[in-house]
N, CA, C and O atoms as CSV, one atom per row, in Angstrom:
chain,resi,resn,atom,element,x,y,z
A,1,UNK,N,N,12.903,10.021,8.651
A,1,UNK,CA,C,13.010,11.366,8.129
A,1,UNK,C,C,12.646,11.378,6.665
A,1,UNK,O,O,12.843,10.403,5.941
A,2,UNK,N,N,12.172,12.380,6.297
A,2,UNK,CA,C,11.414,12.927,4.998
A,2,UNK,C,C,12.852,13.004,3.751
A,2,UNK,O,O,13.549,14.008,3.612
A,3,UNK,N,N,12.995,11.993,3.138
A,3,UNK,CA,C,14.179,11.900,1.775
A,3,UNK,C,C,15.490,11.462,2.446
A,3,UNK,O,O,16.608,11.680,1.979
A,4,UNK,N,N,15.190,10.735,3.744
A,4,UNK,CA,C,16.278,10.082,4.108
A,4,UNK,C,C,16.401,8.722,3.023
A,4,UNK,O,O,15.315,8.158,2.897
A,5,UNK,N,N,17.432,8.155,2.291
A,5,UNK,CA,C,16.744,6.524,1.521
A,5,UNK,C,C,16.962,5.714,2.639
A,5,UNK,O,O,17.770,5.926,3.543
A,6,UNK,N,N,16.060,4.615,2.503
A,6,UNK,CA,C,15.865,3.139,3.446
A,6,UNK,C,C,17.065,2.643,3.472
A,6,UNK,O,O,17.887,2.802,2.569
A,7,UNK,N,N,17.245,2.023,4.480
A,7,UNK,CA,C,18.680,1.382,4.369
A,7,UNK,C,C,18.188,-0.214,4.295
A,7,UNK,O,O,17.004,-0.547,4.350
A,8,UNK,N,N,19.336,-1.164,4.158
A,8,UNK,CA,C,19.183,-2.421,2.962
A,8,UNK,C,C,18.363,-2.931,3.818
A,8,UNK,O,O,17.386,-3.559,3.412
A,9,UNK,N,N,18.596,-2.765,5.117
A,9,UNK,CA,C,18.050,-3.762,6.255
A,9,UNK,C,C,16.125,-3.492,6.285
A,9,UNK,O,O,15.283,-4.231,6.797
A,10,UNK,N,N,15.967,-2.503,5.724
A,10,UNK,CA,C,14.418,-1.685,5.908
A,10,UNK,C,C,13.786,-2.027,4.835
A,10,UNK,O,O,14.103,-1.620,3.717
A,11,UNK,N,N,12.617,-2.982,5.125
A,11,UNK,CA,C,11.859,-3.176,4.001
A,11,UNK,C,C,11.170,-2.060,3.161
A,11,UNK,O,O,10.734,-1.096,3.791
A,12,UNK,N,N,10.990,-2.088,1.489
A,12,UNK,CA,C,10.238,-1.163,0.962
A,12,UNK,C,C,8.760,-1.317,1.453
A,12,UNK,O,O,8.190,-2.376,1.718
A,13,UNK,N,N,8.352,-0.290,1.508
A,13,UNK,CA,C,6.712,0.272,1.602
A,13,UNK,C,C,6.150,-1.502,0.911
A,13,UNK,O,O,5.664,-2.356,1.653
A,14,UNK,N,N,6.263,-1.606,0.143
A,14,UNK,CA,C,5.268,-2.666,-1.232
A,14,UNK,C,C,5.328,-4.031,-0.434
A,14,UNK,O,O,4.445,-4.854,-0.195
A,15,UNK,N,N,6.896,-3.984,-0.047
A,15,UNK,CA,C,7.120,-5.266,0.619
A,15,UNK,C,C,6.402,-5.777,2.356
A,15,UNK,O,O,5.891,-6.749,2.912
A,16,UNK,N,N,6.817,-4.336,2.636
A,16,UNK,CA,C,5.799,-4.320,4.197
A,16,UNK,C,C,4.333,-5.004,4.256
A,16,UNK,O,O,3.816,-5.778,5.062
A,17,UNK,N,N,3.774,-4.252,2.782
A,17,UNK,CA,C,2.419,-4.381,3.070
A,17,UNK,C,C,1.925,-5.954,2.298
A,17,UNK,O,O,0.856,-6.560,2.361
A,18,UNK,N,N,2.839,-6.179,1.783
A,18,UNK,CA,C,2.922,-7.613,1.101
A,18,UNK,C,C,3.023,-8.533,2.580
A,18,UNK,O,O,2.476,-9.620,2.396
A,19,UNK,N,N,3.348,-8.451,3.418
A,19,UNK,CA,C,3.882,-9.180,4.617
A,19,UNK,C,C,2.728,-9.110,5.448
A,19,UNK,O,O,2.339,-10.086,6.091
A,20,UNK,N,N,1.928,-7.543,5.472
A,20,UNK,CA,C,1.004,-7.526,6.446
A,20,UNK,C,C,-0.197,-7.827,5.485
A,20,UNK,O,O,-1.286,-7.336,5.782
A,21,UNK,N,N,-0.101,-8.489,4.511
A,21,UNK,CA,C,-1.607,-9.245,4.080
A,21,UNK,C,C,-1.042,-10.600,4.321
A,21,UNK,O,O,-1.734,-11.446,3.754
A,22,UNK,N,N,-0.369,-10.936,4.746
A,22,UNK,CA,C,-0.128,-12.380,4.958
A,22,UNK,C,C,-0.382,-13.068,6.190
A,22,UNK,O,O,-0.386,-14.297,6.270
A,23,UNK,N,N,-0.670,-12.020,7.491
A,23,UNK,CA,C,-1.321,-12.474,8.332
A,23,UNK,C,C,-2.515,-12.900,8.694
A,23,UNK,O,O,-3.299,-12.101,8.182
A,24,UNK,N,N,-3.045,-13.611,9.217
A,24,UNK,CA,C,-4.133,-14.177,9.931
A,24,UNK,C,C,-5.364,-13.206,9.995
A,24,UNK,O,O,-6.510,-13.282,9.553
A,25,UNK,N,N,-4.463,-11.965,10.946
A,25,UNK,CA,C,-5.421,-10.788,10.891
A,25,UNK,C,C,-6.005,-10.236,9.801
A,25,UNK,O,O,-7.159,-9.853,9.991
A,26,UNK,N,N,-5.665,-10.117,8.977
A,26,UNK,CA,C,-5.790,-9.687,7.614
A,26,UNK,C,C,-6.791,-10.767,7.101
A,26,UNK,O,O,-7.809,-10.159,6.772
A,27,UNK,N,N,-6.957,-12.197,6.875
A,27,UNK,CA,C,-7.289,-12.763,6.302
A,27,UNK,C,C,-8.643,-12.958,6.862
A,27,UNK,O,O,-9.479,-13.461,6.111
A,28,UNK,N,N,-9.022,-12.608,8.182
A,28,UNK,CA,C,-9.925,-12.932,8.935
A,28,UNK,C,C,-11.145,-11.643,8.462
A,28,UNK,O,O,-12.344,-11.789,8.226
A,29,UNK,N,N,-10.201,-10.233,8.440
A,29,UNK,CA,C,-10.594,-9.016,8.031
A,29,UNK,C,C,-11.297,-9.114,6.669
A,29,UNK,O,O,-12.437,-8.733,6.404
A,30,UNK,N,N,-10.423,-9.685,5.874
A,30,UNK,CA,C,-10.745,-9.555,4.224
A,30,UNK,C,C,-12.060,-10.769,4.073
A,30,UNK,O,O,-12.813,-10.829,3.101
A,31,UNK,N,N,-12.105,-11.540,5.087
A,31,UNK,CA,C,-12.978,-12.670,4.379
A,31,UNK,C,C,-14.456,-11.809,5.328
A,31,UNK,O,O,-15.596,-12.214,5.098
A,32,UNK,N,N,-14.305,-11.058,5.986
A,32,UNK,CA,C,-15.518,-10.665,7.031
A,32,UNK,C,C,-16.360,-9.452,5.832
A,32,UNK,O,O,-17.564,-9.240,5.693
A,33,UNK,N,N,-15.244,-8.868,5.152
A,33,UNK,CA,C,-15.383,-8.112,4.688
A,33,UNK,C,C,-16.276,-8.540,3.454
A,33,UNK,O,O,-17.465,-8.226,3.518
A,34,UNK,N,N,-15.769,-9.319,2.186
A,34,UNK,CA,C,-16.640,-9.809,1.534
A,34,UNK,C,C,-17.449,-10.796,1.577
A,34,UNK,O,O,-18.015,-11.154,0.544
A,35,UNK,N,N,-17.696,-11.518,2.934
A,35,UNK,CA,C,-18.913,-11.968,2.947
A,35,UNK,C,C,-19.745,-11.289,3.341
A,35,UNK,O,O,-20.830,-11.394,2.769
A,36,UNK,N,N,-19.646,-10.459,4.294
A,36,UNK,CA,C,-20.851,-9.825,4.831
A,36,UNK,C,C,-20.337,-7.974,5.263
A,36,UNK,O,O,-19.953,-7.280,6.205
A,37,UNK,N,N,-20.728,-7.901,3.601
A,37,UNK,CA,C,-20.442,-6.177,3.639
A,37,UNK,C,C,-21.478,-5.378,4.194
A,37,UNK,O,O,-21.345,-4.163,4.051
A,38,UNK,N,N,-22.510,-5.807,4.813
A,38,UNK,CA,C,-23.896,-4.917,5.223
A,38,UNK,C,C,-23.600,-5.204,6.706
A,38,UNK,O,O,-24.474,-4.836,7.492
A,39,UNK,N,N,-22.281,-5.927,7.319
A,39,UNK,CA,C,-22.449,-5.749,9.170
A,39,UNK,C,C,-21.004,-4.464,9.204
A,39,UNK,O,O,-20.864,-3.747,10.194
A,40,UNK,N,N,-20.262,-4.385,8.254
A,40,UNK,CA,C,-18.837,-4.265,8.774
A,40,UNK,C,C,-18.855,-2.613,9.329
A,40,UNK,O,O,-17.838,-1.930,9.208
A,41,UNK,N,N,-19.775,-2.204,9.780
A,41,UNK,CA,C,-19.528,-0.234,10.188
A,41,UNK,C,C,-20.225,-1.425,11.616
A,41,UNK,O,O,-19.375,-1.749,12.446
A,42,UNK,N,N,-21.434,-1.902,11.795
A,42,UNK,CA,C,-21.821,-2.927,13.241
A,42,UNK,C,C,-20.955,-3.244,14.148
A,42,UNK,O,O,-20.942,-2.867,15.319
A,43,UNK,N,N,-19.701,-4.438,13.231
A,43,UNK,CA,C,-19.183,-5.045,13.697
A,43,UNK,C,C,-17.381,-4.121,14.435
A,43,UNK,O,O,-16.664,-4.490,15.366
A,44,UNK,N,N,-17.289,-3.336,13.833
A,44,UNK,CA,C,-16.352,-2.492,14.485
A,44,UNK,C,C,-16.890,-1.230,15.487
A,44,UNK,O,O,-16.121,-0.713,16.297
A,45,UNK,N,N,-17.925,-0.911,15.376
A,45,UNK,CA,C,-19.035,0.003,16.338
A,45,UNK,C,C,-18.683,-0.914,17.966
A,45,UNK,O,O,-18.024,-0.575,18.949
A,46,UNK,N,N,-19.554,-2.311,17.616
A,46,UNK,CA,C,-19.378,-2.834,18.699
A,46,UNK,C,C,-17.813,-3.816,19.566
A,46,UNK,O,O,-17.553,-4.299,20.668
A,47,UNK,N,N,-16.973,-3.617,17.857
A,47,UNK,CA,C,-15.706,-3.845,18.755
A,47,UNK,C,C,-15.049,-2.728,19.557
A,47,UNK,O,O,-14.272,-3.102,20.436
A,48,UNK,N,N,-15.231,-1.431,19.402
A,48,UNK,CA,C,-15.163,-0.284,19.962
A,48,UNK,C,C,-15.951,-0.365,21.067
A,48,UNK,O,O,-15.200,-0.284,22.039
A,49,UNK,N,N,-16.963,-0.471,21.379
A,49,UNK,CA,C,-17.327,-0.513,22.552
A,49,UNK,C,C,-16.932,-1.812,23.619
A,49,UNK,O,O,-16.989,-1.709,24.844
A,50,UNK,N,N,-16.567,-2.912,22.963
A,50,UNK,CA,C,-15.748,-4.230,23.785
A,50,UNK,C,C,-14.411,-3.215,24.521
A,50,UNK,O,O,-14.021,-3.194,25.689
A,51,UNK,N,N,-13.938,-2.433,23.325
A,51,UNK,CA,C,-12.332,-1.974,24.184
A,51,UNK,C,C,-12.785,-0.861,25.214
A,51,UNK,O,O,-12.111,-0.678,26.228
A,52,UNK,N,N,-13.795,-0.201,24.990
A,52,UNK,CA,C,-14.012,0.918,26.267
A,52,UNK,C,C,-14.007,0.273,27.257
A,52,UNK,O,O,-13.205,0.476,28.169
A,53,UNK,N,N,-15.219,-0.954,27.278
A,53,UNK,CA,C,-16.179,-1.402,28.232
A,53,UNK,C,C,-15.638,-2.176,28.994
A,53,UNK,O,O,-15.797,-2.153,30.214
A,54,UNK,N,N,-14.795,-3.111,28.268
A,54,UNK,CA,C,-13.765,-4.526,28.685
A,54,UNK,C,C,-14.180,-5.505,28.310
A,54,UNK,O,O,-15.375,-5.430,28.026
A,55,UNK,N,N,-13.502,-6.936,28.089
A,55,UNK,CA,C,-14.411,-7.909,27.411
A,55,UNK,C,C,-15.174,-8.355,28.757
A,55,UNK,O,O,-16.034,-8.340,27.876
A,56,UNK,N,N,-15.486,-8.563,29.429
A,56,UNK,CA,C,-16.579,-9.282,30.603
A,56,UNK,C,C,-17.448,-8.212,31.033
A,56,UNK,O,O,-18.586,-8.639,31.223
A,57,UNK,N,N,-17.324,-6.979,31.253
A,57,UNK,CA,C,-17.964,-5.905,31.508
A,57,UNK,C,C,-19.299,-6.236,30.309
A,57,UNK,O,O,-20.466,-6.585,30.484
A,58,UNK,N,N,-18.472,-5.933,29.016
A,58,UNK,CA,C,-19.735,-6.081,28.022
A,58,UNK,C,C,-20.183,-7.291,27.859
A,58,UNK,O,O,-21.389,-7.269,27.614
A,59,UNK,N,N,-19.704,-8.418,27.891
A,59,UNK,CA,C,-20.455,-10.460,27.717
A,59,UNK,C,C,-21.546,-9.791,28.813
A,59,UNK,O,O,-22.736,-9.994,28.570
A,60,UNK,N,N,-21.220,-9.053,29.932
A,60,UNK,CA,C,-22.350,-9.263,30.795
A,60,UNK,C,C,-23.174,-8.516,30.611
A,60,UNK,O,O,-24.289,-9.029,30.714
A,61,UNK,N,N,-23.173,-6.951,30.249
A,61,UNK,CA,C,-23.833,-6.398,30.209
A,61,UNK,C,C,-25.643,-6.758,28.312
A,61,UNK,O,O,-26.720,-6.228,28.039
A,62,UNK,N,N,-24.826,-7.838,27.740
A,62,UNK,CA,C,-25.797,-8.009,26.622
A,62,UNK,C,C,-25.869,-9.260,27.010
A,62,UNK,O,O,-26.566,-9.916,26.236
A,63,UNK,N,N,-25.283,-10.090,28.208
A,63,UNK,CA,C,-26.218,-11.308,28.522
A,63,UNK,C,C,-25.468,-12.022,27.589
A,63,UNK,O,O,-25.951,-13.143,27.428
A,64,UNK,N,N,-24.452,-11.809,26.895
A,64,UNK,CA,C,-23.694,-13.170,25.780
A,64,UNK,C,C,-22.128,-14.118,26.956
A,64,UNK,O,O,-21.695,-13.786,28.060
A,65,UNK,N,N,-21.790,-15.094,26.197
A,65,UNK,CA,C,-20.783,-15.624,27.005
A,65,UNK,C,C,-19.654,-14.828,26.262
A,65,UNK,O,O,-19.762,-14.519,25.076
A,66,UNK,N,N,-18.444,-14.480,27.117
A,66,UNK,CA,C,-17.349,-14.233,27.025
A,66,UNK,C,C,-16.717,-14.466,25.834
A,66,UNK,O,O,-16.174,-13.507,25.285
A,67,UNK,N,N,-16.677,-15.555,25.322
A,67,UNK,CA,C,-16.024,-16.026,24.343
A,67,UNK,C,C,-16.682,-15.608,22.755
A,67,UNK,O,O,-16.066,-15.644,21.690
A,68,UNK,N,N,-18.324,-15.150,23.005
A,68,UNK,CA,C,-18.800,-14.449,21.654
A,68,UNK,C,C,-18.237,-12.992,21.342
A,68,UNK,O,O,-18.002,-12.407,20.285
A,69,UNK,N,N,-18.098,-12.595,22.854
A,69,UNK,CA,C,-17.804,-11.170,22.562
A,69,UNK,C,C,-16.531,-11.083,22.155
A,69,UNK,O,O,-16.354,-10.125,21.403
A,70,UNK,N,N,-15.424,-11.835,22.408
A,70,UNK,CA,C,-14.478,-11.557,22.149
A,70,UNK,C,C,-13.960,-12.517,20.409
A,70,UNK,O,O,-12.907,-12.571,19.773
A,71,UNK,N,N,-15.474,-13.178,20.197
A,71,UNK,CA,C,-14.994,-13.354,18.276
A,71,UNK,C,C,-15.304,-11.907,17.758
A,71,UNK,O,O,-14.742,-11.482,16.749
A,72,UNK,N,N,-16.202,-11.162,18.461
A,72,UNK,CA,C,-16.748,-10.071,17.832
A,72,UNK,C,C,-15.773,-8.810,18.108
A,72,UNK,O,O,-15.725,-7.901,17.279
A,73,UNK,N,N,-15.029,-8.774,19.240
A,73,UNK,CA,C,-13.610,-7.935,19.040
A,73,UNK,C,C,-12.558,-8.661,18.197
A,73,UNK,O,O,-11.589,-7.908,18.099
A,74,UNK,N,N,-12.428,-9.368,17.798
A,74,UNK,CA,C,-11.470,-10.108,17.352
A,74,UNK,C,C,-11.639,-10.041,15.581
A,74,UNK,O,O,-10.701,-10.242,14.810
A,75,UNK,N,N,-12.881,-9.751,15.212
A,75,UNK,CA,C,-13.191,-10.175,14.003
A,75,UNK,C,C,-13.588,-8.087,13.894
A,75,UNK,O,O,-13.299,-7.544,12.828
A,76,UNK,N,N,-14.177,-7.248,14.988
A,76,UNK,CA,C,-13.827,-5.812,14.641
A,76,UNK,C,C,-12.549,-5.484,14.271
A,76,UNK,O,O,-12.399,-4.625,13.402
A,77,UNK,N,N,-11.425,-6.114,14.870
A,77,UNK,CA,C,-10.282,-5.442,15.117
A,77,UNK,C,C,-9.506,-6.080,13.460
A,77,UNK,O,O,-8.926,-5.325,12.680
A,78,UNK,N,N,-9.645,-7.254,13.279
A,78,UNK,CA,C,-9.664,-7.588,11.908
A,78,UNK,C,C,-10.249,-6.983,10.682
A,78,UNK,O,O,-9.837,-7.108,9.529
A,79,UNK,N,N,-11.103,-6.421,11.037
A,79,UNK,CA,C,-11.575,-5.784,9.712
A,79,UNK,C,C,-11.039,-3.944,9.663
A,79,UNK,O,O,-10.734,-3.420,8.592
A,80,UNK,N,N,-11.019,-3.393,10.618
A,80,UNK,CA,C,-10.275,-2.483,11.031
A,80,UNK,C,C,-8.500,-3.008,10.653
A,80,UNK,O,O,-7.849,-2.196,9.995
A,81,UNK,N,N,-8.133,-3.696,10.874
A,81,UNK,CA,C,-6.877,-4.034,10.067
A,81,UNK,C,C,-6.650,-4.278,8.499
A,81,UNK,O,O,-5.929,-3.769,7.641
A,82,UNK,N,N,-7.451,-5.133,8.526
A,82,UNK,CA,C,-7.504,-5.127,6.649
A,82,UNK,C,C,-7.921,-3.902,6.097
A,82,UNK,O,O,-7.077,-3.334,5.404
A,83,UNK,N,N,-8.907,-3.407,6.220
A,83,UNK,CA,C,-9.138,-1.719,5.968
A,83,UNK,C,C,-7.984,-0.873,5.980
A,83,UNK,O,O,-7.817,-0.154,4.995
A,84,UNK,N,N,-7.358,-0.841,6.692
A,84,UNK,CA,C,-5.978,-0.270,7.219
A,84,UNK,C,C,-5.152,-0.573,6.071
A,84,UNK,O,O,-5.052,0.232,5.145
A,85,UNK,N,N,-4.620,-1.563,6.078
A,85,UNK,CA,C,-3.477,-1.735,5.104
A,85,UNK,C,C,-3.970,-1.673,3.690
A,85,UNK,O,O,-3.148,-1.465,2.798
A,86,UNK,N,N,-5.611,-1.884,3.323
A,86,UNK,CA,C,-5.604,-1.842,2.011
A,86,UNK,C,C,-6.408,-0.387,1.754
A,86,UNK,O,O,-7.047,-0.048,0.758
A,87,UNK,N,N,-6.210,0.194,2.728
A,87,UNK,CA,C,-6.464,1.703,2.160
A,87,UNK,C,C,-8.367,1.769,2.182
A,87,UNK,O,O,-8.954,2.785,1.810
């Protein structure tokens, strides 16, 4: 609720997001991100289409093995996360 205060047990906002850059996901996101800033609108386009499609539906339909498509959902959904938390 809107001007309820946090109670002790509820992390602050600062601290949350301090926690969610400390994951994996995040780190995978942030490093995709500044190495290769000219794929990252690509690389979440086609992780969006992995979640419509399914991961084997799409490995088959572009002829890749299973396991590429799903670095390439894995590394969309990462950068879509780091984006997320850092605004």
């Amino acid at each position: 609720m809107e001007g309820t205060p946090q109670s002790a047990t509820e992390p602050s906002r600062s601290s949350l997001i301090d926690v969610l850059m400390e994951t994996e996901l995040y780190s995978i996101g942030a490093f995709f991100c500044d190495e290769h800033p000219e794929l990252i609108d690509e690389v979440v386009i086609r992780s969006e289409q992995i979640e419509r499609s399914g991961l084997e539906a799409y490995a088959e339909n572009l002829g890749i093995a299973v396991e590429e498509g799903f670095e390439t959902l894995l590394t969309g959904l990462a950068v879509r996360y780091y984006k997320a938390v850092t605004g």
